[in-house]
C-alpha positions in Angstrom: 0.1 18.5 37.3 2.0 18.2 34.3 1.2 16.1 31.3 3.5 13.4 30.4 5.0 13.6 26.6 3.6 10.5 24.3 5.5 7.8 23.8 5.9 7.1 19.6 3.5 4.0 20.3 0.8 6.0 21.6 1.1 8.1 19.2 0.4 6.0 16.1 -2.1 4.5 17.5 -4.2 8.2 17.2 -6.1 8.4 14.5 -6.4 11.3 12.0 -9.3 12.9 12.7 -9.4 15.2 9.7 -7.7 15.3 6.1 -7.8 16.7 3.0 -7.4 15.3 -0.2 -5.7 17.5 -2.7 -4.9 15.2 -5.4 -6.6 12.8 -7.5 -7.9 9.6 -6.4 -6.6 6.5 -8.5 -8.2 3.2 -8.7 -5.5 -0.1 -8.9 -5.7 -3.4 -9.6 -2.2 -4.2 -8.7 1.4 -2.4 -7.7 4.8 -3.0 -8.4 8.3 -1.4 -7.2 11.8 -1.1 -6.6 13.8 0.7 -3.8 17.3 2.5 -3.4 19.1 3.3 -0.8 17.3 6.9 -0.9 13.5 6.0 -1.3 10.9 3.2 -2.0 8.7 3.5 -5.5 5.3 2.0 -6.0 3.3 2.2 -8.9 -0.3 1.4 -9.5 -1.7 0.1 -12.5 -5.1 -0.5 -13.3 -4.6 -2.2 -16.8 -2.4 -5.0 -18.0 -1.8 -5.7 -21.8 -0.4 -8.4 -23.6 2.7 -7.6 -25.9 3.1 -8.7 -29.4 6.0 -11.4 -27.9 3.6 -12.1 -25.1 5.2 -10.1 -22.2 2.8 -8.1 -19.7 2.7 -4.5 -20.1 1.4 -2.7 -17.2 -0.4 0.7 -17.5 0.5 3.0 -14.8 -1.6 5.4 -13.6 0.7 7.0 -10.9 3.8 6.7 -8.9 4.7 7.0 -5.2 8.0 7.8 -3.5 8.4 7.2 -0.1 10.9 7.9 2.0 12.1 4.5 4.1 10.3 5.4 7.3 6.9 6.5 5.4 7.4 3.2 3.4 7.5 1.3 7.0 4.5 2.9 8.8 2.3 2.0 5.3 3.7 -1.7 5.7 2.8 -1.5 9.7 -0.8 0.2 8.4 -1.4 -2.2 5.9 -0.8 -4.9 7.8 -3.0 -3.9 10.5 -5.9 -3.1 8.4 -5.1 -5.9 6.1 -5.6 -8.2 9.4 -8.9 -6.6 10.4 -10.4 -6.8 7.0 -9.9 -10.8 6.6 -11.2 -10.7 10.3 -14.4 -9.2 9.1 -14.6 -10.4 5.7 -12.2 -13.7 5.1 -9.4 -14.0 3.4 -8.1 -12.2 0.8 -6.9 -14.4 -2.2 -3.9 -13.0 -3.9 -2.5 -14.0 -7.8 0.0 -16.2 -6.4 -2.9 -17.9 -3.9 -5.3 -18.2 -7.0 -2.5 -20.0 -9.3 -1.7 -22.3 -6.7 -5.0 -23.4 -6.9 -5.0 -24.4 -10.4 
């Protein structure tokens, strides 16, 4: 009997079952980016400073280019795990969430 090919659905829904990491680890408080036509950049920050005229000045600890279809499965990812989190934890209160509060 031959095996039928996976359909792309099938298989993003498998999960990695091993990995290795190979670079450093970075801990963020926040991201920020821009995209071309080419690629999508986020970076992480984990410390924001106030400027002498008042402005915000992030402190990046690292940058990540994506390519436009890596940049859409992290969007489908994120969402999906985002979901389950607030499932099993509540929501998640962003900066704009908190100021509207105020």
């Amino acid at each position: 009997m031959k095996k039928r090919a996976k359909t792309s659905e099938e298989e993003k829904k498998e999960k990695i079952t091993s990995a290795v990491l190979v670079g450093p680890q970075v801990y963020a408080i926040g991201a920020v980016g821009k995209w071309t036509s080419y690629d999508f950049r986020i970076g992480f920050y984990s410390d924001i400073q106030k400027k002498e005229n008042g402005d915000n000045e992030y402190i990046f600890k690292t940058q990540v280019i994506l390519t436009p279809r890596a940049t859409k499965e992290l969007s489908e990812w994120l969402a999906d795990n985002v979901a389950q989190y607030e499932k099993e934890h509540g929501i998640i209160k962003t900066t704009k969430m908190l100021k509207e509060e105020e």
